[in-house]
C-alpha positions in Angstrom: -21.8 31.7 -2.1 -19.2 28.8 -1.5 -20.4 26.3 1.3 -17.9 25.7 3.6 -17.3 21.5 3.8 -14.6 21.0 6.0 -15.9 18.1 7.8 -16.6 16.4 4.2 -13.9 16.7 2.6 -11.7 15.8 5.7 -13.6 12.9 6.3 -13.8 12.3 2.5 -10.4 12.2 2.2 -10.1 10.1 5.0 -12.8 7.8 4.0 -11.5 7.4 0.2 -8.3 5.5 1.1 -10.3 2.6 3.3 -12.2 2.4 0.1 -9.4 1.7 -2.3 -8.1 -0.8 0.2 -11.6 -2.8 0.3 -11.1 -2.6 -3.8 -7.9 -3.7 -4.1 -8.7 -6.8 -1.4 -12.0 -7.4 -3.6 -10.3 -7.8 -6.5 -7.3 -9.4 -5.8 -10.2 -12.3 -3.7 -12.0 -12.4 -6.8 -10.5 -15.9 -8.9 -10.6 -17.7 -5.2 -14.0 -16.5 -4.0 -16.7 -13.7 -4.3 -15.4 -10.4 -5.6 -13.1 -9.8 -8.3 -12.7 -6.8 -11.5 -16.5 -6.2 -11.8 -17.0 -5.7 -7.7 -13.9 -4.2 -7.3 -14.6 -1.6 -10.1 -17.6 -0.7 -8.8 -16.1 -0.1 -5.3 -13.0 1.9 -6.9 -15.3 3.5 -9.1 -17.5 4.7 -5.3 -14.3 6.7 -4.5 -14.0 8.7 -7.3 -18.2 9.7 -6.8 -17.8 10.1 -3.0 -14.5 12.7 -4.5 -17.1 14.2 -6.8 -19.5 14.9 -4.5 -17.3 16.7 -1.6 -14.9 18.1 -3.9 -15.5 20.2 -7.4 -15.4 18.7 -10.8 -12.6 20.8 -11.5 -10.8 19.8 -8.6 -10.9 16.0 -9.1 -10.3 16.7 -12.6 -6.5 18.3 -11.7 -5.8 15.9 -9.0 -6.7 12.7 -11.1 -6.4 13.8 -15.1 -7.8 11.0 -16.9 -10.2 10.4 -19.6 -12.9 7.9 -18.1 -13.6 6.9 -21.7 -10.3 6.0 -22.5 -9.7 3.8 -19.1 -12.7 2.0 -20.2 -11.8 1.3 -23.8 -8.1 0.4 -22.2 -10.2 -2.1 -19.7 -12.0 -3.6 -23.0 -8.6 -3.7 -25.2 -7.0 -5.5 -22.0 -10.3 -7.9 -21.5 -10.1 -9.0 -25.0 -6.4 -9.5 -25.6 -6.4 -11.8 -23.0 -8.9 -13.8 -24.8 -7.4 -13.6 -28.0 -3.8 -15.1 -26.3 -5.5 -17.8 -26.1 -6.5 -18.4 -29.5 -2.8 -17.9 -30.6 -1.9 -20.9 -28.2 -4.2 -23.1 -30.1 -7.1 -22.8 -27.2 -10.6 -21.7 -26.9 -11.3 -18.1 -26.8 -11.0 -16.8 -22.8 -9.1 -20.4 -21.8 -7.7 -19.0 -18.6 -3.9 -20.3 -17.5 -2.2 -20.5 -14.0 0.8 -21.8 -12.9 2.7 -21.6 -9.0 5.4 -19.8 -8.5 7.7 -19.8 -5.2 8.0 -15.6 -4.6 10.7 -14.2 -2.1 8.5 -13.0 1.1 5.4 -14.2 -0.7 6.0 -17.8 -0.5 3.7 -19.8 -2.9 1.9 -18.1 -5.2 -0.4 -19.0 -8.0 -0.6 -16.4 -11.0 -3.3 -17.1 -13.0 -4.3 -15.1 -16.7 -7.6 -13.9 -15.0 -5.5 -11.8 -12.9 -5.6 -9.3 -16.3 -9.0 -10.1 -17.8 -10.0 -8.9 -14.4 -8.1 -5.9 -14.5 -9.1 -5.1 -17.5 -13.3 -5.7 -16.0 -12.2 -3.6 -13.6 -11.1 -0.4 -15.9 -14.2 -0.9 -18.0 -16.2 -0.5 -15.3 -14.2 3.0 -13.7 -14.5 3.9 -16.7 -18.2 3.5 -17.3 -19.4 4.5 -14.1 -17.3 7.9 -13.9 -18.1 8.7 -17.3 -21.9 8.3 -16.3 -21.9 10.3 -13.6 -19.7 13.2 -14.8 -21.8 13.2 -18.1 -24.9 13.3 -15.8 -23.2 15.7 -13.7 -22.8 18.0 -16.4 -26.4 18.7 -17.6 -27.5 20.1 -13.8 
């Protein structure tokens, strides 16, 4: 017997966008102050559980069709390559760099290197943590 979840999965899909927006401000706040890839992973990677837990598997699976384990090893190629630019610029491994640029309708704006070593924290943990919880999901 299907349950009938129309309240949770209205609200769910409701709820999910105001999540991605915290995630994306969390990580984007990170090099300045508190927050950055590993927090705003962990925050993305809430969404996808609260769309687990309303919704199917098989439903989640259609709408977003990736591998978790492959957005993690992406995350971990990404992390290290960044390090590894480094080193073929005659610096220590992870030496972060950052110059300001003047952006139409942005103004000033720094862009630093940790920008993408925090993207790529950021996969690596999606990755992780929905690949935990659908392998855990799938032995009940």
């Amino acid at each position: 017997m299907k349950i009938n979840d129309v309240i949770l999965e209205t609200v769910t899909k409701i709820v999910v966008f105001i999540i991605l927006t915290v995630a994306v401000y969390l990580f984007f706040s990170g090099h300045n102050s508190p927050g950055g890839g590993f927090i705003g992973g962990l925050v993305l990677a809430s969404a996808f559980v609260l769309l687990l837990l309303a919704f199917d598997i098989e439903t989640v699976q259609k709408g977003i069709p990736f591998d978790f384990k492959r957005v993690a090893a992406l995350g971990v190629f990404i992390a290290v390559t960044t390090g590894l630019g480094a080193i073929i610029f005659g610096k220590p491994f992870l030496t972060q760099a950052f110059s300001a640029f003047d952006l139409p309708y942005f103004g000033e704006t720094e862009l630093a290197t940790i920008t993408i070593f925090e993207a790529g924290v950021a996969l690596t943990v999606v990755g992780v943590v929905v690949s935990i919880i659908l392998s855990i999901s799938e032995d009940v």
